[in-house]
Each structure stands twice: as C-alpha cells, then as structure tokens.
C-alpha positions in Angstrom: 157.6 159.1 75.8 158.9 155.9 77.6 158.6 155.6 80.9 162.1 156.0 83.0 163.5 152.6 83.7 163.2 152.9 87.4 159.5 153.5 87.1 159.1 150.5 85.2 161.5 148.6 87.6 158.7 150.1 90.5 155.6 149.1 88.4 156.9 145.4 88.3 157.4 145.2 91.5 153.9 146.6 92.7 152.1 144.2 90.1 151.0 140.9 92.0 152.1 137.4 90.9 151.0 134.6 91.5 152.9 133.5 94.3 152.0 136.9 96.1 148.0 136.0 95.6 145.8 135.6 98.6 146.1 131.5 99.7 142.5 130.1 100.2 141.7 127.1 102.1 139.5 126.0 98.8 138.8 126.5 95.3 136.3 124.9 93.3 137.1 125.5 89.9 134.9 125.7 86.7 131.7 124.2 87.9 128.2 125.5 87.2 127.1 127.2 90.5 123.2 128.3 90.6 122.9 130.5 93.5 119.2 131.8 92.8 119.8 134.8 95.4 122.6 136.2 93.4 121.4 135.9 90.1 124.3 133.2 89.5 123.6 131.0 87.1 127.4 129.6 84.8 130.7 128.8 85.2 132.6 130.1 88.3 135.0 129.4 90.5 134.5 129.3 94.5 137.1 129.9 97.0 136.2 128.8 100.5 138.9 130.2 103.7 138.2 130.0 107.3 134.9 128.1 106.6 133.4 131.0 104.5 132.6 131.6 101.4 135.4 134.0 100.1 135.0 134.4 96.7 133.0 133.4 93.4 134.2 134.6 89.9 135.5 133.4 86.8 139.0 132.0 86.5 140.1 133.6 89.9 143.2 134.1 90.6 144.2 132.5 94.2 146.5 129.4 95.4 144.3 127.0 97.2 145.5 124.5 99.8 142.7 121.9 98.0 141.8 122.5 94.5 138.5 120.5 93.3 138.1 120.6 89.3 134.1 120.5 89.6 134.1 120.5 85.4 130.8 119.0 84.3 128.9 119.4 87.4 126.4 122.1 89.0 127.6 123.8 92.4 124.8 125.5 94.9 124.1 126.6 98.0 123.8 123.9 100.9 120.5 122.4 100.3 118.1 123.2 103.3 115.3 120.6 104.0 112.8 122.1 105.7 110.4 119.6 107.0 112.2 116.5 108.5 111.7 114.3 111.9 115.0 114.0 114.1 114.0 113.7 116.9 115.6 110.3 117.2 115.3 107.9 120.3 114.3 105.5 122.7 110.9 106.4 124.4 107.8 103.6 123.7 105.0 104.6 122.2 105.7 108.4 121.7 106.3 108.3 117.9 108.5 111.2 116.6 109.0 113.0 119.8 112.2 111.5 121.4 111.4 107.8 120.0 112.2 104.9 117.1 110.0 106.6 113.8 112.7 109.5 113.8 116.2 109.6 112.3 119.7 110.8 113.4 120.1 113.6 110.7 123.7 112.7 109.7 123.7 109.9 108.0 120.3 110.8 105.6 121.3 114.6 104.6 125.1 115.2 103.4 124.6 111.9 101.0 121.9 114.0 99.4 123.2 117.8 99.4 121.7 118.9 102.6 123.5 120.7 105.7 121.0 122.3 106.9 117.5 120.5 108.5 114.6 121.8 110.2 112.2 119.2 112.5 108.8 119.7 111.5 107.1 119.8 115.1 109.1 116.6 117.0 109.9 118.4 120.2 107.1 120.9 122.5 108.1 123.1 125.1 108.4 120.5 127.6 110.9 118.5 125.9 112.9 121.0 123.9 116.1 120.9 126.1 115.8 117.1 125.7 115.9 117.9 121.7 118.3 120.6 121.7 121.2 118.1 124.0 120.2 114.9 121.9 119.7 115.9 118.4 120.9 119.8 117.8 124.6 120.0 120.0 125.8 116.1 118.8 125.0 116.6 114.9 127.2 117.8 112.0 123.9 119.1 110.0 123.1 122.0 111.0 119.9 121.2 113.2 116.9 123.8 113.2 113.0 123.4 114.7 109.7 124.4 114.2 108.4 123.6 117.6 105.3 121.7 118.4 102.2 123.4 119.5 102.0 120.3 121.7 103.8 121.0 124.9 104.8 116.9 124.5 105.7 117.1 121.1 104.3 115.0 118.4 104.3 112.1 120.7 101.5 110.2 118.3 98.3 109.1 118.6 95.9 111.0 121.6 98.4 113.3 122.9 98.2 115.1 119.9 94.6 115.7 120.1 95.3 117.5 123.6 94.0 120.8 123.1 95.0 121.7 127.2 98.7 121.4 126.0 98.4 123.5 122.9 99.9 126.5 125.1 100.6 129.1 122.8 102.7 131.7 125.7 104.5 129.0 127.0 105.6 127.8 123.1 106.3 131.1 122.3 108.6 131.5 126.0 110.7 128.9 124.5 111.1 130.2 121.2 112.3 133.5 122.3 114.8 131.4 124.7 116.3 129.0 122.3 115.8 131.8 119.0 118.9 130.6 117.6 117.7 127.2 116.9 113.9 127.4 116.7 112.4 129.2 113.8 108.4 128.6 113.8 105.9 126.8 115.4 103.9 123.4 113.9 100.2 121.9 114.8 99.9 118.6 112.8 97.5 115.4 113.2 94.8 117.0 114.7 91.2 114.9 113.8 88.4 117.3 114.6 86.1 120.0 112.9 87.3 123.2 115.4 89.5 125.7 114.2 91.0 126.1 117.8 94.6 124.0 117.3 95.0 126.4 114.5 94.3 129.3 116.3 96.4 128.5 119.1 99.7 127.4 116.5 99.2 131.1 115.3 98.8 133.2 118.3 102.1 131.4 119.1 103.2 132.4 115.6 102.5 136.2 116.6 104.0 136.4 120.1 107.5 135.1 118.8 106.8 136.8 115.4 107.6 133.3 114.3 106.0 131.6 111.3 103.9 128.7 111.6 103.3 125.3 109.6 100.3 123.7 109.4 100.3 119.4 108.5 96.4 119.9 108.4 94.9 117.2 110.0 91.9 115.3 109.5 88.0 115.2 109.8 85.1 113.6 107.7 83.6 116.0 106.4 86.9 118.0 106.2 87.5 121.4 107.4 87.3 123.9 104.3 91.0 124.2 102.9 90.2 127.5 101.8 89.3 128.9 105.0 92.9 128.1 106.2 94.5 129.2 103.7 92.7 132.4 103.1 91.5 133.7 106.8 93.6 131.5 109.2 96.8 131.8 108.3 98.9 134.6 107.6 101.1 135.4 104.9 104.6 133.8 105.4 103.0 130.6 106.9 103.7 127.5 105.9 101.1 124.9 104.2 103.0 121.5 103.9 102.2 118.7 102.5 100.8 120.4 100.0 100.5 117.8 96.7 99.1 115.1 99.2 95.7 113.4 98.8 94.9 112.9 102.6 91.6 111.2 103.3 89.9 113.5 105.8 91.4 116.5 104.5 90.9 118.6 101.4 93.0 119.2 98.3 94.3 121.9 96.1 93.4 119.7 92.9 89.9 118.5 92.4 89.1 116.7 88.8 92.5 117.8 87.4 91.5 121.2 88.0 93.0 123.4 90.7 90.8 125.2 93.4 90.3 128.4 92.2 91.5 130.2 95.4 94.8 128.3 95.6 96.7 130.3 93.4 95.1 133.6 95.3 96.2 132.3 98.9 99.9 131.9 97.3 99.5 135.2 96.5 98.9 136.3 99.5 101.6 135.3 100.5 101.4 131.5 101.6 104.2 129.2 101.6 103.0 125.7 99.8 105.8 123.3 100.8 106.2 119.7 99.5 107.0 117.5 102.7 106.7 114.3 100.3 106.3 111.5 103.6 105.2 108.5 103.2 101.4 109.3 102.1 101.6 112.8 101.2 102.4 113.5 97.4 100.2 112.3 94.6 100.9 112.6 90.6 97.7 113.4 90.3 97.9 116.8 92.7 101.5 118.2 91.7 101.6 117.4 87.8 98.4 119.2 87.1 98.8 121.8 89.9 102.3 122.5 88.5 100.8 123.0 85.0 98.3 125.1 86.1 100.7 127.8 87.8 100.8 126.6 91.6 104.3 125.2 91.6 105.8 124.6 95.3 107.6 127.8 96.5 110.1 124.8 98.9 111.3 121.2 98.6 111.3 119.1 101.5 111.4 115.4 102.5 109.1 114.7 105.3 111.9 112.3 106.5 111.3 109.7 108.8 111.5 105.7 109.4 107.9 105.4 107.3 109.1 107.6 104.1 113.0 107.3 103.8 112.3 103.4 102.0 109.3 104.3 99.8 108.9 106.3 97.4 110.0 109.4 99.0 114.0 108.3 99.7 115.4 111.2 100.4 116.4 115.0 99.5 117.8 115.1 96.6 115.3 112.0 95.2 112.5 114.6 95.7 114.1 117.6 94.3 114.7 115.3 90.9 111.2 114.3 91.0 110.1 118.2 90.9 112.4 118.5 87.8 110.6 116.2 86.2 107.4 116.9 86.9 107.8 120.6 85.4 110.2 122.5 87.4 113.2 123.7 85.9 116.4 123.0 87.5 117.0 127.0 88.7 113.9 126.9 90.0 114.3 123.5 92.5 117.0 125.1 93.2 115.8 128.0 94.5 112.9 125.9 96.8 115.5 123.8 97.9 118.3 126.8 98.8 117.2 130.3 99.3 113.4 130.3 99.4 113.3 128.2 102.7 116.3 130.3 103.8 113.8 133.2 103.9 111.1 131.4 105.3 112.6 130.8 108.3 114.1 134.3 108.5 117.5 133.0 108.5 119.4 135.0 105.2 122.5 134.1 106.0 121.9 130.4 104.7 121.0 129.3 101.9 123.5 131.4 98.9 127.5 131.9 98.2 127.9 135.5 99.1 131.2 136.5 100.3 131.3 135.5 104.2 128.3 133.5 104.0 128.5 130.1 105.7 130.8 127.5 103.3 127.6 125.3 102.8 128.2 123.4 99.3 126.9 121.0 97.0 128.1 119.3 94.1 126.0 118.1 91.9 126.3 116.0 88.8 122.8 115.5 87.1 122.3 112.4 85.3 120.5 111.8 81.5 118.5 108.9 81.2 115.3 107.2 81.6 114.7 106.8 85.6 111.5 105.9 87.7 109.9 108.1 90.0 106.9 106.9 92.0 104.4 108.4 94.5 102.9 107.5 97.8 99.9 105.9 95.9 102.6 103.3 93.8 102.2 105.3 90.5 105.1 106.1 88.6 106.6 108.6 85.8 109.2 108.4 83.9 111.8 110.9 84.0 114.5 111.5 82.1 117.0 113.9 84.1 118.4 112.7 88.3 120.3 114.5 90.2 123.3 112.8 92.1 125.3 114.4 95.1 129.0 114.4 94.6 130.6 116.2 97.2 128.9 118.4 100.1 131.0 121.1 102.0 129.1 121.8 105.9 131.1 125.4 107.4 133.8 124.6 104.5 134.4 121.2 105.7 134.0 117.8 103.7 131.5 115.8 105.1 130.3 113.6 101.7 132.6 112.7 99.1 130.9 110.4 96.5 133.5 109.6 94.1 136.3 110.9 96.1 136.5 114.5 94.0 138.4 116.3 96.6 140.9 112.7 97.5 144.5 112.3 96.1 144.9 109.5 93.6 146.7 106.5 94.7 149.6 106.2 93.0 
C-alpha cells in the first residue's frame, strides 16, 4: 500500500540535504590517512571544526569552509619527535641548556610533519621556568620536556659530570609542578664506570611516576649495556640512541649479530628510540638489528646545531631513512605518531579520533633512487622519500609546501 501523500510530503522534509549538513571548519578529502591507533589504514576523508578532529569516513557528507583534495597523498597523525634540543639561547659556554647548539623549534618541525617536540634533557630544575617562558609559551610546536637529572641542565662539558646536582626529589618537585609540560626525566653524557647517575635519573623516574631516558654515556672499558637494560631500568624507559656506535659505550650489534639479550629487554618492556644526532646511528647497527627482529619502537631526530646539516637533517629525513632500511611505512608511522604518544603518557596526541587535537600531516612519498647517509659518511640507496606537503597544528595551517590549501590566482 502506498504511503499517504502527506507522509511522504513529511519524510522529505525530515530527510537532510546537503545544505542542512553540519558546516566544518575543514575537510580533507580522499587522501590515505594511516592512523596506527585506529586501525586506519585507506582512503578517508577528515573533517577538522573548532581545532578538533571531527570526523574521518569515506565520502562524508559535510560543507567545509576549506576543502583540501589530498588525492595521491598519505594523511597521519601530527608527527611527534621525541628527542630534540630547544632550548635555544644566548648563555656562553653552557651548550644545550639555554645557549647557541640548540634550535628554536618552529622553523625545523612543521616543514617536516612535526607539531609536537619533546627536549631530550636541555633544561634541570633550576632553569626550567627559564625554559618553560623562553622556549614552551613563545612557540607554535607544541613544546614538551624530559627534564635533566642535572639541576643546570645539559650545560656541557663538567657540569654534567656533577653527581651533587643530580637531585632526584627536587627533579621530581618540578615535574609534578609543571606536569603539563614535562613528561620524564633524562641523564646523558656521563663518562664514569658507577651506576649512580642512573640510579638517581630513576628514583626521579619513580617519585613523579615519570619515565626516564637514558643517552648512556661513556667509559673505557664501557659499563655493561645489558645491565642497563635488563636490571636498571624499568620497563617503559627510554634507551636512545639506540643504532649508535659510541666509543666508550656498548652496542646492541656486535659482528653483524645482535646481543642476545637485546631483543629480551625490548620485551620487557624497554623503549629503543632512534635519536639519529650527529654521531649516533650507524648502517651497520640498524640494518642488521632491523633484520634481526629489534626494530625501533620511536623515531626521533636528536635535533640540534651539530646534526640538523649532516646526515641526520631533520624528521621526516629520518623517518624515510627507516623505510628504507626495513620498516614498512605503517610501521614508521606508528614510531613516529602513536607509540611516542604512549610513552610519554600523553593519549590524546598522536591519532585522528573524534575530538582529538587537529594535529595533521600530509604527506606525498616520492619513488626514486635517493641517498641516505649515516654519521660515519656511509650511504644506502633508497628508493621511496617522504616529503611534507601541508601540516595542520590545533587545526591551523602552519606549513603549506605547494600551497594545497591556497586559492589559485587567477
């Protein structure tokens, strides 16, 4: 029986068009977006309103005050760097604490997909607030810290030797002050065959409930890398600079053959972590490691004045390098996005759920023959590069290669 004409009159009327959809500040349309957390891995769209994400689907339905066409290219998460130096300034002799060897964040992460940075140990307790009003409150990136176990920071040279300001209470006091910006605590550089930095990094570690990451430091003979790895720290602490070939320290490769325990402390639950620097990633420890089954559970730079013009350059440089040394492009995704998101306890980064933060990348990935080199001057030849198009920070544009999101001139 046909429905009365009125009720059909009604049912048009209730049924939604176009014009009556919900208006977003954004949509990306029809681009690949990898979000590892949410098993997203195809074509979508994205709507972005009120600097969240509002949506991902296929073809949705929704007017958009911008519309990118992201056809061709992969869409992700924000990419989170999570060992960098910006503690940029002007104090002699003091390294990457407040001095010349670190970089304004700015102008080194949007260009390469990243909105979100954490400094790998630049300030201490005594010069946090100095951090915090120079660095954190006057960048766009979103600016996080593992704070030094050095009350002075990592100022260089002897005062990072200075066990009497390793003060694990007082680090952890200024943890639980400034908790929305620091997320774990850092001992780096230290030359000497006692176990006591590292104790003192991690006792921090446990009164803030904080991770901790370890740049382990140097001695001749080295201190056993297994006995970190396996008894020191605890799982959910960070081992960085892990591919590097560090005289002084030891290494997770040895003959092309990897430690028998490494795989057993990842396990466990350690985090190894790239931080590719300026002397801190050899071939010759990632390409067999990787083969072997210890691939890096997160990507990071290691970005300062020493590594951002070598063979390191910059984010998105070191992410392609991964690919091609046997990482598949979910999984650099994944160390790049949500893995360090969890690290640092902070879930709401790091993925395009509905509400999340609109942190965005666009990414077109390039097919060719390209040269990547390590700290050592050795080079591969890859054939896939990944190349930042356009990067959203809280749902604004901050990076627009080739002008995807501009109106054409006409």
């Amino acid at each position: 029986m046909n429905l009365p004409i009125f009720l059909l009159i009604l049912l048009f009327a209730w049924m939604p068009s176009v014009s009556d959809a919900q208006t977003v500040d954004l949509l990306i349309r029809n681009g690949h977006v990898i979000d590892p957390r949410n098993n997203i891995d195809g074509v979508m769209d994205i709507a972005v309103h009120e600097n969240k994400v509002f949506q991902t689907g296929r073809n949705l339905r929704l007017q958009a005050r911008k519309t990118i066409d992201a056809t061709g290219l992969y869409v992700t998460p924000g990419l989170i760097d999570l060992h960098g130096h910006h503690f940029w300034g002007t104090q002699p002799h003091s390294y990457l604490a407040n001095s010349f060897t670190a970089l304004p964040p700015d102008g080194f992460t949007f260009r390469a997909g990243v909105t979100t940075a954490v400094d790998a140990g630049g300030p201490g307790w005594r010069n946090f607030n100095t951090y915090r009003e120079n660095v954190i409150e006057k960048s766009r990136t979103r600016i996080l810290a593992f704070l030094n176990i050095v009350g002075a920071g990592m100022s260089g040279g002897v005062n990072e030797q200075n066990t009497a300001d390793m003060d694990p209470k007082l680090a952890a006091m200024t943890a639980r002050a400034n908790k929305q910006y620091i997320v774990g605590f850092k001992l780096a550089h230290y030359s000497g065959h006692e176990w006591l930095p590292t104790e003192r990094v991690v006792e921090a570690g446990n009164l803030a409930e904080l991770p901790v990451m370890i740049d382990f430091g140097g001695a001749n003979p080295p201190l056993p890398l297994r006995t970190l790895l396996m008894d020191k720290l605890r799982p959910g602490d960070i081992y960085t600079h892990c591919y590097a070939g560090v005289a002084g320290r030891g290494t997770l490769v040895v003959d092309s053959r990897l430690q028998p325990w490494a795989l057993e402390a990842q396990k466990r639950g350690i985090i190894f972590d790239v931080g590719h620097g300026g002397g801190s990633f050899l071939f010759e420890q990632a390409i067999p490691a990787i083969k072997q089954g210890l691939k890096p559970n997160t990507i990071s730079t290691d970005l300062h004045t020493g590594s951002m013009n070598g063979a390191m350059k910059d984010m998105l440089n070191v992410v392609s390098k991964l690919l091609n040394c046997g990482l598949i492009l979910p999984e650099v995704i994944r160390a790049s996005t949500w893995t360090p998101a969890q690290v640092i306890h902070r879930d709401e980064l790091g993925h395009l759920s509905p509400g999340a933060p609109a942190d965005i990348a666009i990414f077109s990935l390039q097919k060719g023959q390209f040269g990547f080199v390590d700290v050592s001057g050795k080079k591969i030849i890859g054939d896939r590069k990944l190349t930042c198009e356009l990067t959203l920070r809280d749902g604004r544009i901050v990076y627009d290669l080739n002008g995807l999101a501009a109106e054409e001139y006409r």
